[in-house]
C-alpha distance (Angstrom), angle and dihedral (degrees) to the residues before:
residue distance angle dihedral
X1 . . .
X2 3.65 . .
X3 3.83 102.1 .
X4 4.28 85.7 -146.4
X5 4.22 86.8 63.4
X6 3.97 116.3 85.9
X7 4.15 113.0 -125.3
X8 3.64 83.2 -109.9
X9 3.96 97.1 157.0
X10 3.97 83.9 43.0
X11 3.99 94.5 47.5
X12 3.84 86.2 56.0
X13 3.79 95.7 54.3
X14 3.84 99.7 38.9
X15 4.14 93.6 43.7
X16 3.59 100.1 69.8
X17 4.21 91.4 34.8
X18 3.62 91.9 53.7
X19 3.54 101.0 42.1
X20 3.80 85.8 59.4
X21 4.11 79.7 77.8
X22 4.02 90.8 77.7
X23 3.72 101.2 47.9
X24 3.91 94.4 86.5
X25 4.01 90.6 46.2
X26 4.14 92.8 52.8
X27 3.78 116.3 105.6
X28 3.65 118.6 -126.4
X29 3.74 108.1 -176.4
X30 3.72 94.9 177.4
X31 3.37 95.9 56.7
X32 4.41 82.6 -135.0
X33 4.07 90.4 103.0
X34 4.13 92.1 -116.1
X35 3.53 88.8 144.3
X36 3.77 98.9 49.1
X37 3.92 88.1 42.0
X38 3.86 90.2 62.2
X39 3.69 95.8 37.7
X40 4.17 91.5 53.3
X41 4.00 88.2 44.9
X42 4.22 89.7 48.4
X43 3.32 94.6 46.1
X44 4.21 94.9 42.9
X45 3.82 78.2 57.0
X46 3.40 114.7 46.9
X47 3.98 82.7 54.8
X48 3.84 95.2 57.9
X49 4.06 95.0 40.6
X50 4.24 76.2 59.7
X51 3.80 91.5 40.6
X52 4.01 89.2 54.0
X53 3.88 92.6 39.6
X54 3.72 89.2 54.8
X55 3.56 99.1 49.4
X56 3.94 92.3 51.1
X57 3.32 95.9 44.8
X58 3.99 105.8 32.8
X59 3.95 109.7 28.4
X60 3.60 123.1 77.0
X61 3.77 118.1 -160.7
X62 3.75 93.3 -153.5
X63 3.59 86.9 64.3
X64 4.18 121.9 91.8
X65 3.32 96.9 -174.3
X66 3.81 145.5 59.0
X67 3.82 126.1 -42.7
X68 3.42 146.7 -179.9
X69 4.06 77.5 20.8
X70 4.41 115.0 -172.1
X71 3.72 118.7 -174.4
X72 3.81 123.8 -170.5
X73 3.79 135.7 179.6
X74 3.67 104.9 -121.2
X75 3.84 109.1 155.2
X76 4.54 96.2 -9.2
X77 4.21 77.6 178.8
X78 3.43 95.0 65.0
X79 3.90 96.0 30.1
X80 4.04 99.1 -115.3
X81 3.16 120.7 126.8
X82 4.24 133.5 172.0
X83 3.75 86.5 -99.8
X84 4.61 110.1 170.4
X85 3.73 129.5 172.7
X86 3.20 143.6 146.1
X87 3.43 147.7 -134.8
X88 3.91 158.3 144.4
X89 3.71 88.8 -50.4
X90 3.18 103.0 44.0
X91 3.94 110.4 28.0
X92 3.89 93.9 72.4
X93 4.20 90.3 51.0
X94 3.84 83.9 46.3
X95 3.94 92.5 55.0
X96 3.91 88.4 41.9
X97 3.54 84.9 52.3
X98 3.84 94.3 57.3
X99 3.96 92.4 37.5
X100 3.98 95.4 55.6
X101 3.78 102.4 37.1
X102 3.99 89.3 54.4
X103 3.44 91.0 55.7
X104 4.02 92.4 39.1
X105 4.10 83.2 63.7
X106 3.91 90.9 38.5
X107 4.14 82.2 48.8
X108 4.05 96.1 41.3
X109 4.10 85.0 67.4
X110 4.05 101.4 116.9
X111 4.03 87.3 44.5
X112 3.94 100.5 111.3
X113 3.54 104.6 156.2
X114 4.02 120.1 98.0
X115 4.06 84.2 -15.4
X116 3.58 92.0 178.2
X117 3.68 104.7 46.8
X118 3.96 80.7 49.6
X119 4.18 101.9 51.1
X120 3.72 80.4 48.2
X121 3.86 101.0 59.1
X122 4.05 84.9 38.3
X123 3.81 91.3 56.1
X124 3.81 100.2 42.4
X125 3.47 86.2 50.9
X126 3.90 88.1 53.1
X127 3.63 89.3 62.3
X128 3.72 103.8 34.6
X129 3.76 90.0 49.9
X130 3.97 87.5 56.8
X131 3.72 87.9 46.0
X132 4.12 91.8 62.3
X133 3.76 89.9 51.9
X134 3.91 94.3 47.9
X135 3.81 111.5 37.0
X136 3.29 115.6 104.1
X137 4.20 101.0 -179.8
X138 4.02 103.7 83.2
X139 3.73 97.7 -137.9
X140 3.44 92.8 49.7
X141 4.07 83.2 51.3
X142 3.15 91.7 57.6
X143 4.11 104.4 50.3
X144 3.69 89.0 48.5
X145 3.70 85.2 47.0
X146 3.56 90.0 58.8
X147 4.05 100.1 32.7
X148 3.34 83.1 60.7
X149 3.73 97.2 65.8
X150 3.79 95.5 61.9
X151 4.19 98.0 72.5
X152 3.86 84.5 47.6
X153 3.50 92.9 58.0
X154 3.53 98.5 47.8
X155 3.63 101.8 45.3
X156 4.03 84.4 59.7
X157 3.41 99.5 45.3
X158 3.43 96.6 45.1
X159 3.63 112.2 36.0
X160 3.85 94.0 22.3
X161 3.68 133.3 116.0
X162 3.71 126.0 -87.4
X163 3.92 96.9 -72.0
X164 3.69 89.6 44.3
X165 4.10 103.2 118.4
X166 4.16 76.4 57.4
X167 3.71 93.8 53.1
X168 3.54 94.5 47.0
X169 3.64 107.9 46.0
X170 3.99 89.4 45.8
X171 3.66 88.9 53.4
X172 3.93 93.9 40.4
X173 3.82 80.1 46.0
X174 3.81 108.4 54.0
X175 3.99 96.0 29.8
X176 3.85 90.3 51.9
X177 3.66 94.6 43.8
X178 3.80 102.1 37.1
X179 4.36 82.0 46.7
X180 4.24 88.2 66.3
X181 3.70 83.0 71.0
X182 4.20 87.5 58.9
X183 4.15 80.9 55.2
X184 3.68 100.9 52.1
X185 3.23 95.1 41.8
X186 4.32 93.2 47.1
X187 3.94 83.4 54.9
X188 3.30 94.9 41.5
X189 4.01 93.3 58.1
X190 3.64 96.4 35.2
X191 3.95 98.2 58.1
X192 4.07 90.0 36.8
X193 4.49 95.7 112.4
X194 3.78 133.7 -7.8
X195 3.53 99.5 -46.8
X196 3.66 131.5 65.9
X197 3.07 117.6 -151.5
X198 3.64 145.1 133.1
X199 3.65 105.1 -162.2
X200 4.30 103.8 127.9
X201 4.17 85.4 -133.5
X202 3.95 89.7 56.1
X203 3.77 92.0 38.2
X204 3.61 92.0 56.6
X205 3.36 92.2 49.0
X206 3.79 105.1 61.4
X207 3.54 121.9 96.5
X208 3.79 105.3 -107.0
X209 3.77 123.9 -167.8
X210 3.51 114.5 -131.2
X211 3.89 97.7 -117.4
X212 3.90 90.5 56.5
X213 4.27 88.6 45.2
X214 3.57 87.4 53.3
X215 3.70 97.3 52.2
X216 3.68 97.6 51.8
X217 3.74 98.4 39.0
X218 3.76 77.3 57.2
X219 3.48 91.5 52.3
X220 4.17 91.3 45.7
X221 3.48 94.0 54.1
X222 3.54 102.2 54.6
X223 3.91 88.5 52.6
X224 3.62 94.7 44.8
X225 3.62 90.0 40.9
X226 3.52 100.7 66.6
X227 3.55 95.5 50.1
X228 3.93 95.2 46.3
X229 2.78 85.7 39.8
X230 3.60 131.7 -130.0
X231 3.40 132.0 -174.0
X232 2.80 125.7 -80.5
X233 3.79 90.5 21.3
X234 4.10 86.6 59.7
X235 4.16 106.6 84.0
X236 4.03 93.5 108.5
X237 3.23 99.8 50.9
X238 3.63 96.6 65.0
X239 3.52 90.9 46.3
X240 3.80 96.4 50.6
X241 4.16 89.9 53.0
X242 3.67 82.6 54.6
X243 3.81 89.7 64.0
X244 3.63 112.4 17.0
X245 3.83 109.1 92.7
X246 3.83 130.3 -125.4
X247 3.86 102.5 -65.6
X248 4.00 96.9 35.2
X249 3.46 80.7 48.7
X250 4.27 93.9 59.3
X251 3.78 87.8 36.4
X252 4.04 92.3 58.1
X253 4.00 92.7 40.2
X254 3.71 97.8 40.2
X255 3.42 104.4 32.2
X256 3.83 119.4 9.4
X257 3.72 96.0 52.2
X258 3.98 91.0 55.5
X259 3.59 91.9 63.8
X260 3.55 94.9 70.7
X261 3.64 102.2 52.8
X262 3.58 86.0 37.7
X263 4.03 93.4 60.9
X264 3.53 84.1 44.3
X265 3.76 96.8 61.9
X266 4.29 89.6 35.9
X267 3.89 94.2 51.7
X268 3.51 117.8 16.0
X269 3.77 100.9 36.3
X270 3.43 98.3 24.7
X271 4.18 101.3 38.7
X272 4.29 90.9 28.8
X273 3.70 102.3 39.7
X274 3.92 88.4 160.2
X275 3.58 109.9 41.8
X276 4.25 75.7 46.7
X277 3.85 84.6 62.6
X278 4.21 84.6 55.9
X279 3.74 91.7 43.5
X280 3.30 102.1 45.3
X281 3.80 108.3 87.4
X282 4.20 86.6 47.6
X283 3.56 83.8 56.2
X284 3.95 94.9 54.7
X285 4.13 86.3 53.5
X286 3.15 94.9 42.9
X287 3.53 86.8 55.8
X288 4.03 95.6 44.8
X289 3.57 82.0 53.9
X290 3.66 101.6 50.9
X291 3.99 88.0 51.6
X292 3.62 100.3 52.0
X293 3.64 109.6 32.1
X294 4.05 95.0 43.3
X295 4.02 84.3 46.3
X296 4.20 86.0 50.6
X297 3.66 91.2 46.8
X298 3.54 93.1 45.0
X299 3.76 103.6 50.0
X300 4.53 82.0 54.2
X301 4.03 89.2 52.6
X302 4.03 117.8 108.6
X303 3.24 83.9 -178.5
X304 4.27 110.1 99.7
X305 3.94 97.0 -166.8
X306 4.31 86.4 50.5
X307 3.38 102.1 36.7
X308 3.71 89.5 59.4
X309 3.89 89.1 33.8
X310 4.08 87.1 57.0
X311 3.52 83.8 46.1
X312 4.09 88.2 65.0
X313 3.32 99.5 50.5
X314 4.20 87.2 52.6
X315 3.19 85.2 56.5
X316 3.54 100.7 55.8
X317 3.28 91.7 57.8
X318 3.96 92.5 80.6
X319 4.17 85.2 63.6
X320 4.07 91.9 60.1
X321 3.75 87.0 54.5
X322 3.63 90.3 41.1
X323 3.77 96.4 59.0
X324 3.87 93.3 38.2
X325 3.66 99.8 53.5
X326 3.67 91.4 82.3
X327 4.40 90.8 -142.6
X328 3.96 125.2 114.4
X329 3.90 88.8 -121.2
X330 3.85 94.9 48.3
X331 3.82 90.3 44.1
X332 4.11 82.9 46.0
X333 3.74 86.0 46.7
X334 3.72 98.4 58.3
X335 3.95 87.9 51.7
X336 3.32 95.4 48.6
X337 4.13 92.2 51.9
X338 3.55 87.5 54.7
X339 3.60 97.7 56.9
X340 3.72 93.6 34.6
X341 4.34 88.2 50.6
X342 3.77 87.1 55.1
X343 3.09 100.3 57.8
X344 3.93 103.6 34.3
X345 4.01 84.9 45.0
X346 3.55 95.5 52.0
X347 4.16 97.2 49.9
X348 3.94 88.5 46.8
X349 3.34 95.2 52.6
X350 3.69 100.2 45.8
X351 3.83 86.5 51.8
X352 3.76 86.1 56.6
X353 3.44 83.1 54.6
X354 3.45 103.5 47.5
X355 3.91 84.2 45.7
X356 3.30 93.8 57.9
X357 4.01 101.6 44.2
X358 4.45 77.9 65.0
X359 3.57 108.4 39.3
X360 4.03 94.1 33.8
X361 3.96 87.2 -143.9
X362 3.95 139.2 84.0
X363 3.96 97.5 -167.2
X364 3.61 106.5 103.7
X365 3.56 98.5 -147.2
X366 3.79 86.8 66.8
X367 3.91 92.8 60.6
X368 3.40 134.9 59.5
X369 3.88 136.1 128.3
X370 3.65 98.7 43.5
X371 3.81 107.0 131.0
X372 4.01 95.2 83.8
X373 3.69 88.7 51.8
X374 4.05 97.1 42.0
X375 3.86 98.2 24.3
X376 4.22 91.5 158.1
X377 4.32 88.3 44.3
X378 3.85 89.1 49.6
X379 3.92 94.1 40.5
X380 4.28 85.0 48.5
X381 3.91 97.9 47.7
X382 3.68 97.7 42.6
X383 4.24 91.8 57.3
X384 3.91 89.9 47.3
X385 4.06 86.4 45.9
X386 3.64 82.4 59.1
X387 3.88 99.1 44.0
X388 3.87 79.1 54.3
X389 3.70 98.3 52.8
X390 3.84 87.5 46.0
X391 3.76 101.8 -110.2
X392 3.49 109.0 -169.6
X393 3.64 115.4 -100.2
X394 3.95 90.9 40.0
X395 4.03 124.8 93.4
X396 4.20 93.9 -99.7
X397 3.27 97.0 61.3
X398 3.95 99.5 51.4
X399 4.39 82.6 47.4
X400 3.61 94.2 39.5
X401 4.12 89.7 51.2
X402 3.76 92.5 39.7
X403 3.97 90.8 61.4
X404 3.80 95.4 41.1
X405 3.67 88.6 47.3
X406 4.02 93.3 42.8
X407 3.80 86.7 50.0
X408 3.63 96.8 52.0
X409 3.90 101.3 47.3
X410 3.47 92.0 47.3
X411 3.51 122.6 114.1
X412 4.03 101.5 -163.4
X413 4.07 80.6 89.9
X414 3.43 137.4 59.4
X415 3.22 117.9 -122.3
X416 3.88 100.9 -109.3
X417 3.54 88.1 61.5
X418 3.79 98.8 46.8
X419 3.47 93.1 51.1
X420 3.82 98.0 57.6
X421 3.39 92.7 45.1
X422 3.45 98.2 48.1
X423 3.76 91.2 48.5
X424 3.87 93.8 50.3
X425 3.71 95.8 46.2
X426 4.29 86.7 55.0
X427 3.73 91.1 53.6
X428 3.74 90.1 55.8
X429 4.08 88.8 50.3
X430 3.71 79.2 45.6
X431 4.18 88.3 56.7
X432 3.67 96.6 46.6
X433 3.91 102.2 71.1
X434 3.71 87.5 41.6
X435 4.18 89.7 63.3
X436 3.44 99.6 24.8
X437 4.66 91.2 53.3
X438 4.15 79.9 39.2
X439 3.37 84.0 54.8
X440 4.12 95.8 53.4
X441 3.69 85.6 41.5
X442 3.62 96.9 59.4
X443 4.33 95.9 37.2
X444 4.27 96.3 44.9
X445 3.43 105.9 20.2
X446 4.24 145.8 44.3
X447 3.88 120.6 56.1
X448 3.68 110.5 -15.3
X449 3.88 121.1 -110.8
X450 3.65 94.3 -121.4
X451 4.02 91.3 -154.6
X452 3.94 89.7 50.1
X453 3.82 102.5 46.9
X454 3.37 107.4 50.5
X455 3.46 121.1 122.8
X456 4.15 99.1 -121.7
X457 3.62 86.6 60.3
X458 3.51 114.7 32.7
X459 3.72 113.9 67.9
X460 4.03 123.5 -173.5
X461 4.18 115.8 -117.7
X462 3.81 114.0 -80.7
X463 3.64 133.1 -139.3
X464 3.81 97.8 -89.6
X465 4.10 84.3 60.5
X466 3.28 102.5 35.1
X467 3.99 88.8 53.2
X468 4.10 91.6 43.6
X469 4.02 81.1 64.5
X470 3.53 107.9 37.9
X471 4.04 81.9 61.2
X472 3.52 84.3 59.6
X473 3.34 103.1 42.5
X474 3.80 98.9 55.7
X475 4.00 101.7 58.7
X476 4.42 85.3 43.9
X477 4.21 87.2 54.1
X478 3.60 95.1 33.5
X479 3.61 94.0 49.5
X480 3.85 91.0 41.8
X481 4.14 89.4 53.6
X482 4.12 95.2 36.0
X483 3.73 108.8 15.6
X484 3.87 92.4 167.1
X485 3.53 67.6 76.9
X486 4.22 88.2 89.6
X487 3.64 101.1 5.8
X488 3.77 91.2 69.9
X489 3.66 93.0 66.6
X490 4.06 93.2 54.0
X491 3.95 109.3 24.1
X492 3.60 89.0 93.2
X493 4.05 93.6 57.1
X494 4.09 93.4 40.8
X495 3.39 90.8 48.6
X496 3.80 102.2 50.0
X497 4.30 81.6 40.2
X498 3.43 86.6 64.3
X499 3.48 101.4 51.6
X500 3.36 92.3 43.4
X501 3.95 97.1 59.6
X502 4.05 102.5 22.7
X503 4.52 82.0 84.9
X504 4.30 81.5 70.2
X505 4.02 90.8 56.0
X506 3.88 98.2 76.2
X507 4.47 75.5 75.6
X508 3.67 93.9 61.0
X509 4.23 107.0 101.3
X510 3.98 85.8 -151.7
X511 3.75 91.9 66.0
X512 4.71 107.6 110.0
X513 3.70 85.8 -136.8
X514 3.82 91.8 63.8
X515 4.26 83.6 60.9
X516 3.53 88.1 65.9
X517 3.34 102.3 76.2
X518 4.19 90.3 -174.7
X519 3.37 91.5 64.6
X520 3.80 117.4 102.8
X521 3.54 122.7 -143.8
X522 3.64 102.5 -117.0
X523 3.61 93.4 51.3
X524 4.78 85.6 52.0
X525 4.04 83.3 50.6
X526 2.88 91.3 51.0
X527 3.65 110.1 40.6
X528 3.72 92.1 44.8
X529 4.02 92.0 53.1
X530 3.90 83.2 59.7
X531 3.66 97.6 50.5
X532 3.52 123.3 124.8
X533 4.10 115.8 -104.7
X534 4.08 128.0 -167.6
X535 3.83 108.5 -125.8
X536 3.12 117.0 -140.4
X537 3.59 97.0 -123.8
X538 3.79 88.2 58.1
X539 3.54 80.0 60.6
């Protein structure tokens, strides 16, 4: 590390941890948690006016690779060291990161019980979500992987719903279990050759057979699977929406789910290129089935917190295709859903929340008739239904077109695979409005719930609320109407990704030159390195 550079990427990670140290020490006459309220949201704050300084006056979108790079000696023995960076990849998930959790604390306003205990598991995981995105040393990766879990699990268990010791141990229990894989795998890679190391440069560096690749990018995906998730790794996460309340609920959609498929570009794309070129096409179904069987499930929930929570995980779906389509704008794509998810996932589900906090009830036979009563809530949670069935003009339907489009120009596939897949993943964007405009139906209109709409009880949303998504819903429309708005900041990395793993493809059996049985090898390599791509800033 250049001793003249500030530990910016550090700063951000350590603020919010170590300001957890004053929470105990702040008075709170009241006994409400006022005090601690305002100190959480200050604090939440003062890291993201740093986070946005940073990035304008540190990152360079030209550049692919690492910036605003730190490297400590931790344990030298061992070969781990407190190694951060960040780049294309991770920079936009680390700004998302900063953006959601501020309005999580802004959200987490009515919670009033143990208040300090709660700012403090919402502000370490602030810093250790930052800390996944930006570590660059795979050990370390994987202990803030893990430390990471712990805040999760409280916030469910103890300010969840009635089922919420459930929801918490299975999610303690598959993301703890499922992350062993992320260990064996770390060790596995760091004591393959002379060197050990685990440094993510060095790791990618060795000379891998393709056995060994395929073992551990066997062992990555399970890990990173669960927390994606993909089916049929999913079943606790619709179980912890149904408990978690309003801001655990926009930290697990917009920022918790992102880790997964961001691991799974870092490690097993980025680390594995080849055994990638082997996974790929199970990646694509996987994805096909993620969009249409979550959207299924999730038009038969009367559940509100799961059908929207199924609805995530449908989503995600677009990112596995994104990654495995092997072109800059698919690759761009899957970035771009991410970012776009987070957001759109974190202002439907603290409408659910605010729903709830009225009507006292999430079964959707119970409601009905609402929108006279709560004409600003209805107006609110029918535009972010539409930024979630990719309206044009809103960020999901630039990222959902960039992955069907990156799909269906690539030429890793033949063409009667593309076209099935293609074809199944639009009927699933053809089943989301269908739930999601069900959905409306069944919460504002129909035969009013006489004990839900009157006027003592229902109240309309109020400025705190209405603010919370109004944040929300500017970077979703303005990356809908301008989305070189994001891309900028990460076309450089997906690009030089690409190039850097499309050599592996020529080992997919999908690929039409494999059908021509005259064709030499050399001569595929070297026609498919030539091949055309879409940009996505040609987009």
């Amino acid at each position: 590390m250049n001793p003249d550079t500030f530990p910016w990427l550090s700063t951000l990670i350590f603020f919010p941890i170590v300001a957890t140290v004053a929470l105990p020490f702040i008075p709170d006459p009241k006994g409400k948690g006022d005090p601690i309220r305002w100190y959480a949201l200050v604090i939440g704050l003062i890291d993201f006016v740093l986070l946005i300084y940073a990035f304008y006056t540190q990152y360079d979108f030209a550049e692919s690779g690492l910036q605003m790079v730190e490297h400590y000696d931790w344990l030298p023995q061992l070969g781990v060291q407190w190694s951060v960076g960040a780049d294309g990849l991770s920079m936009p998930l680390i700004l998302l990161t900063g953006f959601i959790t501020s309005l999580a604390i802004l959200a987490s306003w009515p919670v009033t019980y143990k208040p300090r205990l709660f700012y403090f598991l919402i502000l370490a995981m602030y810093g250790g979500q930052i800390a996944v995105f930006a570590v660059q040393d795979l050990l370390v990766f994987f202990l803030v992987w893990e430390l990471e879990l712990v805040p999760v699990y409280l916030l469910l268990s103890i300010w969840g719903g009635y089922k919420r010791l459930y929801a918490a141990t299975k999610f303690i229990l598959y993301t703890a279990i499922s992350s062993l894989f992320i260990l064996v795998a770390a060790l596995a890679m760091a004591f393959f050759g002379p060197d050990l190391t685990f440094d993510l440069q060095s790791l990618a560096a060795k000379d891998y057979p393709l056995t060994f690749q395929l073992l551990c990018y066997t062992g990555f995906l399970v890990a990173f699977a669960v927390k994606l998730p993909i089916v049929p790794l999913h079943t606790w996460l619709p179980d912890a929406h149904g408990e978690a309340t309003a801001p655990v609920h926009m930290l697990l959609a917009g920022i918790l789910l992102k880790m997964g498929g961001y691991a799974l570009i870092r490690m097993n794309v980025e680390l594995l290129p080849d055994a990638h070129a082997y996974f790929a096409p199970a990646l694509i179904i996987l994805g096909v089935v993620n969009i249409i069987y979550a959207a299924l499930t999730s038009f038969a929930q009367r559940n509100l917190k799961r059908k929207i929570a199924y609805s995530s995980i449908s989503h995600m779906g677009f990112v596995l295709i994104g990654i495995a389509s092997f072109t800059d704008l698919g690759m761009s794509g899957a970035v771009l859903q991410m970012v776009s998810h987070g957001l759109i996932g974190a202002s439907l589900f603290f409408l659910v929340g605010a729903t709830y906090d009225r009507t006292h009830t999430l079964i959707l036979e119970e409601m009905g008739g609402v929108a006279q009563n709560m004409p600003k809530i209805f107006a609110m949670f029918t535009t972010c239904s539409m930024a979630s069935l990719a309206l044009p003009g809103m960020s999901g339907f630039v990222a959902e077109l960039m992955v069907f489009v990156g799909l269906a120009t690539s030429d890793a596939y033949s063409l009667t695979f593309r076209v099935p897949v293609v074809i199944l993943a639009g009927i699933g964007v053809i089943l989301t409005p269908i739930y999601l405009l069900s959905m409306l139906r069944e919460i504002f209109y129909g035969p009013e719930n006489k004990e839900l709409t009157s006027h003592e009880k229902l109240v309309d949303a109020e400025p705190r609320e209405i603010f919370v998504i109004a944040c929300l819903l500017v970077p979703i429309i303005g990356i809908g109407l301008y989305p070189k708005i994001i891309t900028q900041i990460y076309d450089a990395k997906t690009t030089q990704l690409v190039a850097y793993i499309r050599p592996s493809v020529p080992s997919i059996a999908l690929r039409e030159t494999t059908t021509v049985a005259s064709a030499s090898s050399d001569l595929a390599q070297a026609e498919f390195r030539q091949a055309p791509l879409l940009k996505p800033s040609e987009f």
